[in-house]
C-alpha positions, -999 to +999 in steps of 0.1 A: -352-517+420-361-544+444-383-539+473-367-548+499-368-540+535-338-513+531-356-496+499-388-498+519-368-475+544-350-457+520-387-442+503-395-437+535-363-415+540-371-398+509-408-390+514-401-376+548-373-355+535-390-342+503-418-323+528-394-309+546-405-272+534-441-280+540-433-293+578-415-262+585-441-242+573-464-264+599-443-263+627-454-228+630-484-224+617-499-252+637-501-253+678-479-282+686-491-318+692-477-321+719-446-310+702-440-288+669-450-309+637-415-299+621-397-314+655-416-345+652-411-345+614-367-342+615-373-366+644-381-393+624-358-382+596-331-385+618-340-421+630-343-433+593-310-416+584-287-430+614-305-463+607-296-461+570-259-453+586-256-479+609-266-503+584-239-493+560-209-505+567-187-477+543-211-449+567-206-458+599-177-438+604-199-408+607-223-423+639-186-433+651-182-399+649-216-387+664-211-412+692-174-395+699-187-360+704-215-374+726-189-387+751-168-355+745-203-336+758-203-356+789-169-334+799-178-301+790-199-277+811-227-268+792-247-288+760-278-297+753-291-330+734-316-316+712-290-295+699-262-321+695-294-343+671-299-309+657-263-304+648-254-340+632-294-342+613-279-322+583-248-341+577-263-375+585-291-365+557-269-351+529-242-387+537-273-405+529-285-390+499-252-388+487-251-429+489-281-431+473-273-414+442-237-423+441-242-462+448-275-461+431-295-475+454-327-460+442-339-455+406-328-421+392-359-413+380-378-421+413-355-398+429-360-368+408-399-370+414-388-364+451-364-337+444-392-316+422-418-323+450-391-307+476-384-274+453-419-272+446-428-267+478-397-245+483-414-218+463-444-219+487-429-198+517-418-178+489-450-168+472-463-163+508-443-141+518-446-123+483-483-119+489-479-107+521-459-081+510-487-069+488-510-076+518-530-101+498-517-124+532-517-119+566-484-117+583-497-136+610-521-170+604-532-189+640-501-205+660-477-182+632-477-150+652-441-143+656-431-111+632-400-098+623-394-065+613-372-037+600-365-003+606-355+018+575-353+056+576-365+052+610-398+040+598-410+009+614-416-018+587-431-056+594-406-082+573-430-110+554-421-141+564-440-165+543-451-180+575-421-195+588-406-188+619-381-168+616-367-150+582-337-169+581-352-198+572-365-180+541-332-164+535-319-199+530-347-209+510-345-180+488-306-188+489-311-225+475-337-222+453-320-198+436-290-220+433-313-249+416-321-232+386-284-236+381-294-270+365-325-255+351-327-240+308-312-207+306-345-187+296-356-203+325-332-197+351-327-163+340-359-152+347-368-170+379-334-153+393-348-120+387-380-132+405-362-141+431-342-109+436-373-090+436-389-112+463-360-111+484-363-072+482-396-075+493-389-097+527-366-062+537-333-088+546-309-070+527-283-096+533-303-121+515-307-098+488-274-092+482-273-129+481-298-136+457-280-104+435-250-123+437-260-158+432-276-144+397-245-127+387-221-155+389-246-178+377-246-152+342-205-152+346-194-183+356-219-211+355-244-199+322-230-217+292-261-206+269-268-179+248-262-152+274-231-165+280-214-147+247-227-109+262-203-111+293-191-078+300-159-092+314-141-124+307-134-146+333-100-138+336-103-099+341-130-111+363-104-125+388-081-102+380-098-073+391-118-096+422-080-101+429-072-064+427-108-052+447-092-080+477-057-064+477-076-033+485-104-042+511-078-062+534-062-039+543-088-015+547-101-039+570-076-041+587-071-005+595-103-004+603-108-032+628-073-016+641-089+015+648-119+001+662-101-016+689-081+009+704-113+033+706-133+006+724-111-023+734-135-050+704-131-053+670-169-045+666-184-015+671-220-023+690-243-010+657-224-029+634-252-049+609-280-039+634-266-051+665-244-080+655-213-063+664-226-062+701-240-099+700-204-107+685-185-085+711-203-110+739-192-144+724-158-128+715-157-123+753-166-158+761-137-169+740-112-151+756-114-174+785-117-209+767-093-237+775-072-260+745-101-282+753-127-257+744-108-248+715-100-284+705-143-294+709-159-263+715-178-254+748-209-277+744-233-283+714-260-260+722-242-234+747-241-201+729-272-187+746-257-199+781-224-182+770-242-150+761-261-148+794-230-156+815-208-128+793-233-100+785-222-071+805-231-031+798-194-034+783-203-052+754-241-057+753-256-019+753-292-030+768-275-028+799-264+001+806-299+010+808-310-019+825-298-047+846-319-071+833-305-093+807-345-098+788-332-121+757-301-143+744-289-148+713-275-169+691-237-160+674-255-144+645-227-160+621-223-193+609-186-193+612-186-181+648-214-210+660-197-238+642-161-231+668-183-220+698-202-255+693-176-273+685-145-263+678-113-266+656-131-303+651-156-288+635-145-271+610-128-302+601-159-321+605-175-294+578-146-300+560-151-337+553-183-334+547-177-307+516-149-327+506-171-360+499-195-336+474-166-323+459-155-360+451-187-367+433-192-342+412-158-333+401-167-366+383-195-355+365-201-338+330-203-311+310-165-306+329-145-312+363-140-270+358-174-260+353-184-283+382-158-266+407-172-232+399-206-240+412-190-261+436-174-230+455-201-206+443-224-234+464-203-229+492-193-198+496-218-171+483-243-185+512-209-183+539-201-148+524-237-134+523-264-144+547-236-166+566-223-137+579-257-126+598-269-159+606-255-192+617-269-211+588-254-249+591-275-247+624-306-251+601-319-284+590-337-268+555-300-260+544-289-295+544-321-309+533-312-286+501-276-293+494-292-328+496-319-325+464-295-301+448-270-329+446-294-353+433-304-328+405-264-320+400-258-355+394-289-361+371-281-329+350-241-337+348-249-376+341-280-380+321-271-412+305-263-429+337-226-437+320-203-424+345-194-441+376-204-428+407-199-457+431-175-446+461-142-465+471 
């Protein structure tokens, strides 16, 4: 490799990135400076990467099209540049690691040291929030005093959070650590997935446990090609025939059901629905109702949600108040699917698109086949959309993309191991 100024900045885009666990974990834990440590920390991530993008002339489409939905800001109502930074961070981070591994631009080697210091400190928040389960940890630790919590059988029960902010961001660490030991030995794998389930269980987020329960089934049906792999129950093909069979089934149920839903109360959600989302969705589905083609077309502002729910919360459709006319908190969509159109629109789901597409491009190329590959491909993508997706708007979150970036470096590095195959992009 030749140290030149561009590596120089390229380690430095790696060193920053592969602490990305640790910073979030400091971002609460420590009182800011004069800002969070994690804001100052994706800060300068950010700067590296749209540096790294702007200095590449087969990337720059991608600040072109940062640059385009900045102007397209300047004509809606509300949006918010932190948010906008916040929003375009993940995709400029997992372009950039994808040229570096596919135009190999840095050493191999080099770049799986990085990518075993980032899941190394993955498994901190985890083990956290693990002890603090078995109250070998405080829930709270000096600036970390935010708690979540759960309320099962009626009984009032504090959720570990292995001192992050908020369990989501475990939820997608549990979610993508999990999905890592894909590339990992079988025995291995096998029995770090049941780990996982059990420490999912113990954070009381039952989406992410289905998750996790999930994530470790197909990895034993679809992506295991070991040992365990000749004990499947089911072949792949009654697999998707009865998957098929279940869907012909639940759709229409669904539909029936939604049906129903509406003429009782005029939404599709009923307010309890998945402790409270239905209400939260019931707002934003309001807000939609009145959105123009433009809003459509670009959303209504990177970063609005929360003004949208505080301008459409009504006792109609948010039940806190009908007992008082105080509107105390905002939320976000609560669904990663709902954010990414109320952000930004039919343009961004195309945006999302692209951005899948170009992984999908590089690893369809890799070995032990283009099918085994796709399978973990959509497994990557949609167990996370399907599960915890649903609950929480995920692509919001920086430690998502930071993942799909090392995952992809240890994809490529387990599916080319000789270096043979050409990656380098047209």
């Amino acid at each position: 490799m030749i140290f030149d100024r561009e590596n120089f900045i390229r380690i430095i885009f790696l060193e920053l990135l592969s602490v990305t666990p640790l910073l979030i974990i400091l971002g609460n834990v420590v009182p800011p400076f004069p800002i969070k440590i994690h804001f100052i920390g994706f800060g300068l991530t950010f700067l590296v990467a749209l540096y790294l993008i702007l200095i590449n002339p087969t990337k720059k489409w991608i600040a072109y099209f940062g640059l385009l939905f900045l102007i397209v800001q300047l004509f809606l109502d509300q949006w918010h540049i932190k948010d906008l930074i916040d929003f375009f961070f993940g995709p400029f981070v997992l372009v950039i690691a994808i040229d570096l591994v596919a135009n190999k631009r840095i050493p191999m080697s080099l770049m799986l040291k990085y990518e075993k210091r980032y899941f190394t400190l993955m498994w901190l928040p985890i083990l956290i929030a693990v002890f603090q389960y078995f109250h070998l940890l405080p829930l709270t630790f000096w600036n970390a005093t935010y708690v979540n919590s759960a309320i099962i059988d009626g009984v009032y029960y504090p959720r570990p959070n292995g001192f992050l902010y908020h369990g989501a961001e475990l939820s997608v660490i549990l979610c993508f650590t999990s999905f890592q030991l894909f590339f990992k030995k079988e025995q291995q794998a096998f029995w770090l997935l049941l780990f996982l389930i059990l420490a999912s269980l113990l954070t009381y987020f039952k989406a992410v446990s289905g998750c996790i329960i999930l994530i470790f089934g197909f990895y034993i049906t679809f992506v295991n090609r070991g040992s365990l792999s000749q004990f499947r129950i089911l072949d792949r093909k009654r697999i998707f025939a009865y998957g098929s069979l279940l869907v012909a089934v639940i759709v229409p149920f669904l539909f029936y059901y939604f049906k129903s839903v509406y003429e009782k109360t005029g939404y599709f959600f009923l307010p309890q629905l998945l402790t409270g989302r239905g209400s939260i969705w019931n707002v934003y589905m309001d807000s939609i109702k009145e959105f123009s083609f433009w809003n459509y077309l670009f959303g209504k502002g990177i970063g609005s949600p929360f003004e949208l729910f505080q301008t459409y919360a009504s006792p109609k459709n948010w039940w806190p108040l009908t007992v008082s006319d105080h509107l105390k908190d905002t939320y976000d969509p609560h669904n990663a699917v709902l954010s990414i159109f109320l952000n930004t629109g039919f343009l961004g789901f195309v945006f999302m698109f692209v951005i899948y597409k170009i992984i999908y491009t590089q690893v369809s190329k890799l070995a032990p086949s283009a099918a085994w590959n796709r399978m973990v491909f959509w497994g990557l993508l949609l167990i996370p959309l399907f599960t915890i997706g649903i609950t929480i708007p995920i692509y919001e979150m920086a430690i998502l993309w930071t993942s799909l970036a090392f995952i992809f470096i240890r994809w490529n590095a387990y599916g080319n191991p000789s270096g043979s195959i050409n990656l380098s992009e047209k």
